[in-house]
LOROVO-793896 format. One record per atom (N, C-alpha, C): residue number from 0; atom name; y, x, z. Coordinates in Angstrom, 3 decimals. Atoms other than C-alpha are relative to their C-alpha. Layout:
  seq  atom        yy        xx        zz
  NUM    CA         Y         X         Z
...
This chain:
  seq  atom        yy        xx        zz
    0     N     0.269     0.050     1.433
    0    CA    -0.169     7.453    24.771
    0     C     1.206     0.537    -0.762
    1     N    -1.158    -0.177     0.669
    1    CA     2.024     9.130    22.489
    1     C    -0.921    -0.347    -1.433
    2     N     0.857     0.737     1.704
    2    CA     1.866     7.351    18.435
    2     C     0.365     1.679    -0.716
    3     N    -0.214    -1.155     1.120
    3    CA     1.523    10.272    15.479
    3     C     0.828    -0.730    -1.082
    4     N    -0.874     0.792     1.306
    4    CA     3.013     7.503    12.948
    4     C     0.112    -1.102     0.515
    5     N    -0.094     0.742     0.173
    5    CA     3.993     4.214    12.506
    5     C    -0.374    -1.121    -0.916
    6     N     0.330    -0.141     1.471
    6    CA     2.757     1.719     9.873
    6     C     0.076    -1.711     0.593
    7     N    -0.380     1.595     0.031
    7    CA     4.516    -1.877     9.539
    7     C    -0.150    -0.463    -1.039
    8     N     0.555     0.700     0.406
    8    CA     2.822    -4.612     8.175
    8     C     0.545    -1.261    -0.530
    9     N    -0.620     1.265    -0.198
    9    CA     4.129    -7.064     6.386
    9     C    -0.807    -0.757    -1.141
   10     N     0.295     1.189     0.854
   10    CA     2.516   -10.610     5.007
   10     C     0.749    -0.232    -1.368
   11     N    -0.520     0.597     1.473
   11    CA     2.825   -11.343     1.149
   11     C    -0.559    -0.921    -0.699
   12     N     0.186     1.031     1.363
   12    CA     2.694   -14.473    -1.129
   12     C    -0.778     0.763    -0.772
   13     N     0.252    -1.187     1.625
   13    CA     2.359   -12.201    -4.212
   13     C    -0.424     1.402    -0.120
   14     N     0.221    -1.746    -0.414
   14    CA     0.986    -8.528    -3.743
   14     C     0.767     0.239    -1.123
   15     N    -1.170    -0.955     0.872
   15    CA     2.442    -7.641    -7.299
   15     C     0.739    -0.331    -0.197
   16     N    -1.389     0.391    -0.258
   16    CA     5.275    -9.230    -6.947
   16     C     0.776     0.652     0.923
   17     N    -1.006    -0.450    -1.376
   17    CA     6.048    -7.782    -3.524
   17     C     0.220     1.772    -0.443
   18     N     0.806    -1.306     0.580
   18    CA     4.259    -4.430    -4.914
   18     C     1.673     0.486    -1.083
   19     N    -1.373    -0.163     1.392
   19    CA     7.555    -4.569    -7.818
   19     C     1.294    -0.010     0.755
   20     N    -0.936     0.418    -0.457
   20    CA    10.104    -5.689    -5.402
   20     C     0.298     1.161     1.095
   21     N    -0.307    -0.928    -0.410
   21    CA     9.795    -3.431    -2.882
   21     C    -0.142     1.949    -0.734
   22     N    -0.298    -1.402     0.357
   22    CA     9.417    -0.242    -5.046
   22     C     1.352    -0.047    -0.486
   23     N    -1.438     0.028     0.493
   23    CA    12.516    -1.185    -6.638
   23     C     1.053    -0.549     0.778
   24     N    -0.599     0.143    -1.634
   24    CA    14.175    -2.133    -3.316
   24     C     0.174     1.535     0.723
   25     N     0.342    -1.208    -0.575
   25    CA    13.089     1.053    -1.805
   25     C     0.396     1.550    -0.716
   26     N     0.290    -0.609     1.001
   26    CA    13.128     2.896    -4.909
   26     C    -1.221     1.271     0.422
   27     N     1.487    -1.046    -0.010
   27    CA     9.391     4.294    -4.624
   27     C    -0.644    -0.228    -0.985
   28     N     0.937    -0.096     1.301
   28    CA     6.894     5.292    -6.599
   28     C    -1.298    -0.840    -0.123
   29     N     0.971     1.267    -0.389
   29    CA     3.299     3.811    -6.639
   29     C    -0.240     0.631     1.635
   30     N     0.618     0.140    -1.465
   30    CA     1.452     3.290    -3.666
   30     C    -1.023     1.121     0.227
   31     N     0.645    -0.850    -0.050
   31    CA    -0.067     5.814    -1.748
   31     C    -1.316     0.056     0.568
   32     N     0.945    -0.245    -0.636
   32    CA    -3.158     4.615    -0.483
   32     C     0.057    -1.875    -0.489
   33     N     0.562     1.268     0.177
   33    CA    -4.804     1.226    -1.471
   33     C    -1.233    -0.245     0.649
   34     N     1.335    -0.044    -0.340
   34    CA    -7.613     1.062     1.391
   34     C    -0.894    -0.846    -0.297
   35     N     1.080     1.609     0.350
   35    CA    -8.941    -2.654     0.069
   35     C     1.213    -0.944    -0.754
   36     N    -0.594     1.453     1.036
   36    CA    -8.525    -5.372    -2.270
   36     C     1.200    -0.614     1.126
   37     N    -0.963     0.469    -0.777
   37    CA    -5.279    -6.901    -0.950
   37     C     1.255     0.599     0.707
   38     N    -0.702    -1.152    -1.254
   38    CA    -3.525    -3.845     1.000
   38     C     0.017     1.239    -0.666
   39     N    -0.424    -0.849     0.091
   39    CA    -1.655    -1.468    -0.010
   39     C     1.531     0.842     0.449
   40     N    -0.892    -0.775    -1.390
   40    CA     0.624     1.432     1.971
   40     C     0.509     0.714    -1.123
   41     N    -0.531    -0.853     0.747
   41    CA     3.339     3.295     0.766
   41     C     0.868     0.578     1.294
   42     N    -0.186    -0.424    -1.012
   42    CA     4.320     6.469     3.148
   42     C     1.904     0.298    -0.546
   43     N    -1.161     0.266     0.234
   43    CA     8.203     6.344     3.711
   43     C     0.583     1.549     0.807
   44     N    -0.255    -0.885    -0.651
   44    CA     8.275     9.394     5.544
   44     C    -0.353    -0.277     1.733
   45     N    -0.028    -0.042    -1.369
   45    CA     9.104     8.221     9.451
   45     C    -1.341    -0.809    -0.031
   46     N     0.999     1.219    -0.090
   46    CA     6.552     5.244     8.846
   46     C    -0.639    -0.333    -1.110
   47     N     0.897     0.767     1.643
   47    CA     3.860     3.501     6.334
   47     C     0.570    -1.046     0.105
   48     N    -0.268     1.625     0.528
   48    CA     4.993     0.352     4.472
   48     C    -1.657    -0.444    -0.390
   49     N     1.051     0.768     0.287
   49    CA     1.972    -1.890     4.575
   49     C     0.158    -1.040    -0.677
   50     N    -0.027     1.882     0.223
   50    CA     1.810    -5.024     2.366
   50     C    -1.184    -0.157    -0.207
   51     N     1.144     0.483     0.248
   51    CA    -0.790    -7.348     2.607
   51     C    -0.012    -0.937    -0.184
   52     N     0.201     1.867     0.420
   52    CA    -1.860   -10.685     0.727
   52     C    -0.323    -0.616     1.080
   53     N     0.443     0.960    -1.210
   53    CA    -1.843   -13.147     3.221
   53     C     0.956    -1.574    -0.037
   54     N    -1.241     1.314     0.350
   54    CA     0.290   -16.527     1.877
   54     C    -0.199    -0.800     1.372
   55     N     0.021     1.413    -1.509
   55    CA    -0.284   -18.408     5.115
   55     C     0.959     0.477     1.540
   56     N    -0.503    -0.345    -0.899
   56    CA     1.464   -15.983     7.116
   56     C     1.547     1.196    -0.326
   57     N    -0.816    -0.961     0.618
   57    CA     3.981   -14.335     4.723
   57     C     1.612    -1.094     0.431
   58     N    -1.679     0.421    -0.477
   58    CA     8.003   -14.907     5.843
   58     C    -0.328    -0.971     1.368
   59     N    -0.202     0.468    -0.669
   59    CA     7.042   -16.200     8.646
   59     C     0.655     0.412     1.637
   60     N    -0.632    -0.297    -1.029
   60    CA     9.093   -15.954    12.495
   60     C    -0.970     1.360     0.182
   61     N     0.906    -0.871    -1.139
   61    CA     8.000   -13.130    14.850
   61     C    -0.391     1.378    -0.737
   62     N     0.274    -1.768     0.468
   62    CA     7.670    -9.639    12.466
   62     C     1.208    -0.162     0.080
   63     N    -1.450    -0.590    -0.394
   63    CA    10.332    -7.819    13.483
   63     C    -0.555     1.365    -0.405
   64     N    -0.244    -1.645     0.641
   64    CA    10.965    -4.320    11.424
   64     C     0.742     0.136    -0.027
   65     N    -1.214    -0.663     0.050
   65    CA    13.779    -2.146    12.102
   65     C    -0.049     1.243    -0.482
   66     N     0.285    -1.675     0.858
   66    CA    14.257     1.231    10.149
   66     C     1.604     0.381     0.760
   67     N    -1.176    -0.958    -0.427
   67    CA    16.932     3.759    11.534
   67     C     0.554     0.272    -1.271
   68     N    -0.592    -0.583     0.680
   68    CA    19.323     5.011     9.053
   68     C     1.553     0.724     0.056
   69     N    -1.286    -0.267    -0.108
   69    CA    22.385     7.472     8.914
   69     C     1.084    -0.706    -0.369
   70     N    -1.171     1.224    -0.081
   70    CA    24.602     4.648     7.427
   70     C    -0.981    -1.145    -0.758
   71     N    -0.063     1.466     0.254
   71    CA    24.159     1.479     7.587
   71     C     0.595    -0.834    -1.172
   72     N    -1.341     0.694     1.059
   72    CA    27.143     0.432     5.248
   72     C    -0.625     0.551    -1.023
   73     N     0.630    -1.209     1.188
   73    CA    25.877     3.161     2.729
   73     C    -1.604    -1.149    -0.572
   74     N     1.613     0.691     0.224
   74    CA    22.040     1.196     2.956
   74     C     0.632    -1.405    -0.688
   75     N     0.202     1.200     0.298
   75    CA    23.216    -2.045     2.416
   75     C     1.421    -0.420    -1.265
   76     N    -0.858     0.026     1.017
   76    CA    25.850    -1.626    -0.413
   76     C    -1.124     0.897    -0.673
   77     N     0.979    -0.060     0.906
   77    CA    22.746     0.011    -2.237
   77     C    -0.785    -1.124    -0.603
   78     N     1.272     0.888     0.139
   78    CA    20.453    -2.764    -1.792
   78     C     0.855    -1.433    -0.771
   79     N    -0.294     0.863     0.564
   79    CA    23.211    -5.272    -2.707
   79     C     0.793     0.123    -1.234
   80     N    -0.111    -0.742     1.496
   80    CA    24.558    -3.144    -5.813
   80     C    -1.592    -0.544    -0.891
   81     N     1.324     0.244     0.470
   81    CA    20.878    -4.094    -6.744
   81     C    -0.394    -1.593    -0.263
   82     N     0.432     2.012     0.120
   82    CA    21.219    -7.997    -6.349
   82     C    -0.398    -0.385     0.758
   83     N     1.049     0.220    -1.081
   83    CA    18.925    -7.813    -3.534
   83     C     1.085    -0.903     0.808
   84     N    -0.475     1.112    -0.618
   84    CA    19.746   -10.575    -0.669
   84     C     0.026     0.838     1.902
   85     N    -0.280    -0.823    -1.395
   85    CA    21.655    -8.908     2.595
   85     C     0.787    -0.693     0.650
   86     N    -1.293     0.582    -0.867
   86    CA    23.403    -9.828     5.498
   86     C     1.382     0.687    -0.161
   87     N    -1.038    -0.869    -0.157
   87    CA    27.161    -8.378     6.294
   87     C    -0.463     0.746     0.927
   88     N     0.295    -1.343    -1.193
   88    CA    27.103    -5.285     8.602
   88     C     0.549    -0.615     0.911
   89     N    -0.635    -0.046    -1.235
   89    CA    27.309    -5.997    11.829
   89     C     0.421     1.341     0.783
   90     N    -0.569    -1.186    -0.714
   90    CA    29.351    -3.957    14.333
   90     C    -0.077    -0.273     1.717
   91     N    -0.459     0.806    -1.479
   91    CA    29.124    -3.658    18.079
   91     C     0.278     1.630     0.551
   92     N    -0.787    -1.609     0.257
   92    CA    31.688    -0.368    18.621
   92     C    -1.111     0.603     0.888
   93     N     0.815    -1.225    -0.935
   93    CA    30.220     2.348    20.424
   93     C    -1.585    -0.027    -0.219
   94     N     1.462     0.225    -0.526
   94    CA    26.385     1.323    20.060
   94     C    -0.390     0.031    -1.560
   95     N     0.397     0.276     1.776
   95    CA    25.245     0.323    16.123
   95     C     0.577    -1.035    -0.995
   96     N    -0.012     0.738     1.331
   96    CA    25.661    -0.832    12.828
   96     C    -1.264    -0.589    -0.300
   97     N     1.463     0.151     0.763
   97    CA    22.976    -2.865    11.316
   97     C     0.155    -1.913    -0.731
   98     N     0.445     0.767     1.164
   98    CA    21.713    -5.493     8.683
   98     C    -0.944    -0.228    -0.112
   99     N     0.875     0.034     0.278
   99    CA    19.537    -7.081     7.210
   99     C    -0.190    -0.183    -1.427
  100     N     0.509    -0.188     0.874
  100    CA    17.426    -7.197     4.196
  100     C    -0.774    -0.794    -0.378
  101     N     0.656     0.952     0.106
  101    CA    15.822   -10.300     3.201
  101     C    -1.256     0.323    -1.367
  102     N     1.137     0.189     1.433
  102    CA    12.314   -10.063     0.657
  102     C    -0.406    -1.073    -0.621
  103     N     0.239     1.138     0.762
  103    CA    11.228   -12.658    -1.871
  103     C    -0.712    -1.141     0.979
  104     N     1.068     1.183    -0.834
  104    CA     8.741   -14.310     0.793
  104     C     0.788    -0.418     1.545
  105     N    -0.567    -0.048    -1.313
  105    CA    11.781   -14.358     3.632
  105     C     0.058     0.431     1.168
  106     N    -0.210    -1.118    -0.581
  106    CA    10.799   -11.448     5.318
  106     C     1.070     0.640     0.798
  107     N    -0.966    -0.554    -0.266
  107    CA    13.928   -10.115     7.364
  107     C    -0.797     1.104     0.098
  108     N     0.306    -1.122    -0.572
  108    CA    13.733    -6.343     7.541
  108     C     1.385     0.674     0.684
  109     N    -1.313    -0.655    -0.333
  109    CA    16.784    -4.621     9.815
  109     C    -0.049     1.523    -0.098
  110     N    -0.170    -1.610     0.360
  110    CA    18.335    -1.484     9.238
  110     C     1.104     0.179     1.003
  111     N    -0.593    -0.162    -0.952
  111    CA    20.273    -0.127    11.877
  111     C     0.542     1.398     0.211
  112     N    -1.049    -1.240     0.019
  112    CA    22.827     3.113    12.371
  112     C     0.016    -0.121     1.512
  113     N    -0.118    -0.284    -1.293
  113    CA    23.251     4.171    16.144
  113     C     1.111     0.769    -0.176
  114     N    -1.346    -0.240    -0.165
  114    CA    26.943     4.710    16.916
  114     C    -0.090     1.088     1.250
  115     N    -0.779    -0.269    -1.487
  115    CA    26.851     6.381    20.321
  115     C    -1.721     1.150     0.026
């Protein structure tokens, strides 16, 4: 099997809440595809951002999203220039940088730099 895209899903409390938070997190525009009441995708380039209403299963353990990025340090001194809620950069020499990115519903998302 080889995939053509990617498209991570993540549980929300609030659709327009999350809908506000991540465009201005992200800094995107609207959404590019609303297939149903509840769900809507916004294409990020490598991958789709999915959010979907679902309060019973929003911030909870076990989604794991990692995004690649050329810096790490660079990503997460944006997001916390912004107020937004980040970890410190971790370092582990030779291998990656990476962080995280916490959303209103406790979401971790990591961002990660590859050293080597």
């Amino acid at each position: 099997m080889r995939a053509k895209a990617v498209t991570v899903g993540v549980p929300v409390r609030d659709l327009p809440a999350a809908i506000a938070w991540y465009q201005a997190a992200f800094d995107l525009g609207e959404a590019d595809q609303v297939p149903m009441d509840g769900l809507v995708e916004f294409d990020l380039g490598a991958f789709w951002l999915q959010l979907a209403a679902d309060p019973r299963l929003a911030g909870q353990e076990g989604i794991s999203v990692n995004i690649s990025v050329d810096d790490a340090s660079a990503v997460q001194q944006g997001f916390s220039s912004k107020g937004l809620r980040v970890t410190e950069v971790q370092r582990i020499e030779g291998v990656v940088e990476f962080f995280e990115l916490t959303d209103l519903d406790g979401n971790a998302i990591g961002f990660v730099t590859e050293l080597g």
